[in-house]
C-alpha positions in Angstrom: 97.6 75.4 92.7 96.8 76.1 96.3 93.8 78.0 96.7 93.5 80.8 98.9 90.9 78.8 101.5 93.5 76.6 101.6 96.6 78.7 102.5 94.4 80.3 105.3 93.0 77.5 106.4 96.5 76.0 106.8 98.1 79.7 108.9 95.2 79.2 110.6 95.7 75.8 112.0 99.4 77.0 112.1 98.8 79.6 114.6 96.4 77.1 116.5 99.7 74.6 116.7 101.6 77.8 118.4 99.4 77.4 121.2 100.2 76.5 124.6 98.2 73.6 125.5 94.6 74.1 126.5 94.8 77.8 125.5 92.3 78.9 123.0 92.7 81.8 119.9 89.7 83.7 118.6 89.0 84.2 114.9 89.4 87.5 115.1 93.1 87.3 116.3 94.2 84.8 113.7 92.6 86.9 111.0 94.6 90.0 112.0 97.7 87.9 112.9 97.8 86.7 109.3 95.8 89.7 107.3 93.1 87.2 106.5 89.1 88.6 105.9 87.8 87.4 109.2 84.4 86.8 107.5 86.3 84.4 104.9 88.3 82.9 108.3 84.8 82.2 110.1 84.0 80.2 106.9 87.6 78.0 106.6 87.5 77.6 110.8 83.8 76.1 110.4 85.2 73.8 108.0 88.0 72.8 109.5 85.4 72.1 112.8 83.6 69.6 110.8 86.1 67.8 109.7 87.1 67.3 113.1 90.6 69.4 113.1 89.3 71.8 115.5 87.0 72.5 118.4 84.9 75.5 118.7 84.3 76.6 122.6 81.6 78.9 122.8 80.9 81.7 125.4 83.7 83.8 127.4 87.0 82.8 127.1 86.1 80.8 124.1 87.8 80.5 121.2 89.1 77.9 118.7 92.0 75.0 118.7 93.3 71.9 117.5 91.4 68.9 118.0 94.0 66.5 118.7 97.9 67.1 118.7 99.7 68.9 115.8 102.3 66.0 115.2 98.9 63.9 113.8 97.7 66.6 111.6 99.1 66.4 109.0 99.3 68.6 106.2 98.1 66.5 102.9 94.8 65.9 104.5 94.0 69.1 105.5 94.2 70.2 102.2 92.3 67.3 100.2 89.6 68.7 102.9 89.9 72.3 102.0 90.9 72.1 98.4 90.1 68.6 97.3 92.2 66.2 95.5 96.0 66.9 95.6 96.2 65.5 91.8 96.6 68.2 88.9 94.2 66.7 86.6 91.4 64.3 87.5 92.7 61.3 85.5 96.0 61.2 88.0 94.0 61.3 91.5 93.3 58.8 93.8 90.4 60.0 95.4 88.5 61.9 92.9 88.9 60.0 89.9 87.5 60.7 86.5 88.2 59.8 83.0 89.1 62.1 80.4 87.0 62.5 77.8 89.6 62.9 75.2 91.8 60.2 75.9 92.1 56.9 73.9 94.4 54.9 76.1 95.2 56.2 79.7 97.6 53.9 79.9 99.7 55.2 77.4 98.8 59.0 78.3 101.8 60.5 78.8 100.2 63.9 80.0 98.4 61.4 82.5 101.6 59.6 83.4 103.5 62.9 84.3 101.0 64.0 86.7 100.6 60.5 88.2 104.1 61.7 89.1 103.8 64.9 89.8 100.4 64.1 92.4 103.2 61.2 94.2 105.8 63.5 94.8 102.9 66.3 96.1 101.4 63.9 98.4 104.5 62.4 99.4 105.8 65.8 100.8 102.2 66.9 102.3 101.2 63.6 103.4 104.7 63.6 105.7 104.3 66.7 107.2 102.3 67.7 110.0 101.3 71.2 112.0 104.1 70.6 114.2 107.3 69.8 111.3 105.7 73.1 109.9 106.3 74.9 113.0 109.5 73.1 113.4 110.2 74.2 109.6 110.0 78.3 110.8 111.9 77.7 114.2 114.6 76.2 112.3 114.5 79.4 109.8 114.4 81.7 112.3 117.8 80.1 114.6 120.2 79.9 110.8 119.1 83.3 110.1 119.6 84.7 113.6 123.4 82.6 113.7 124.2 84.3 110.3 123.4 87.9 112.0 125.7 86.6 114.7 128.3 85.6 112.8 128.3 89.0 110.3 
């Protein structure tokens, strides 16, 4: 399940994408743009700055934004950075790998197998989309719903 530093962490980096080029938002804006605790926000941005997906500019006029275009950003790692491995259980991740302690063959683990599954199809979704293809995502929304208003 997504946790709640990762949501925020991803509307954060959304609104950040929004941004005209060279233009900076402050923490305080995201957090009342997207009813987040701006003390929980300080703590997501900061992470998100080491890890090299934003840049901090300090002083006035300073603010926070993407460290490199939204189409290379892309979702799936974003997440692994907030959240950690994409995989349900342990057993079925690539990057944090552990063996279960109850299971006799993980080969033959069907519970294992499943979420082997399940983690492909996750990571082939988040791992495809970038900041920009979730903007793109919303735009799209927003042009089908106005036509249907239109059309009514």
């Amino acid at each position: 399940m997504l946790s709640m530093k990762g949501k925020y962490g991803l509307k954060a980096l959304y609104h950040l994408a929004g941004l005209p080029e060279g233009a900076v938002a402050q923490s305080v804006e995201i957090a009342e743009t997207h009813a987040i605790s701006k003390k929980f926000l300080d703590a997501i941005l900061a992470d998100l700055r080491h890890s090299g997906f934003v840049v901090a500019r300090k002083g006035r006029g300073g603010g926070y934004c993407l460290s490199r275009s939204p189409d290379e950003i892309m979702v799936g790692h974003v997440l692994r950075v907030l959240d950690g491995p994409l995989a349900p259980i342990l057993c079925a991740s690539r990057t944090a790998y552990s063996r279960c302690h109850d299971c006799r063959d993980e080969t033959a683990c069907a519970v294992r197998l499943t979420m082997l599954e399940v983690r492909e199809a996750i990571a082939a979704v988040l791992d495809n989309k970038s900041l920009s293809a979730m903007r793109q995502m919303v735009d799209d929304e927003t042009s089908d719903l106005a036509a249907a208003l239109a059309s009514s």
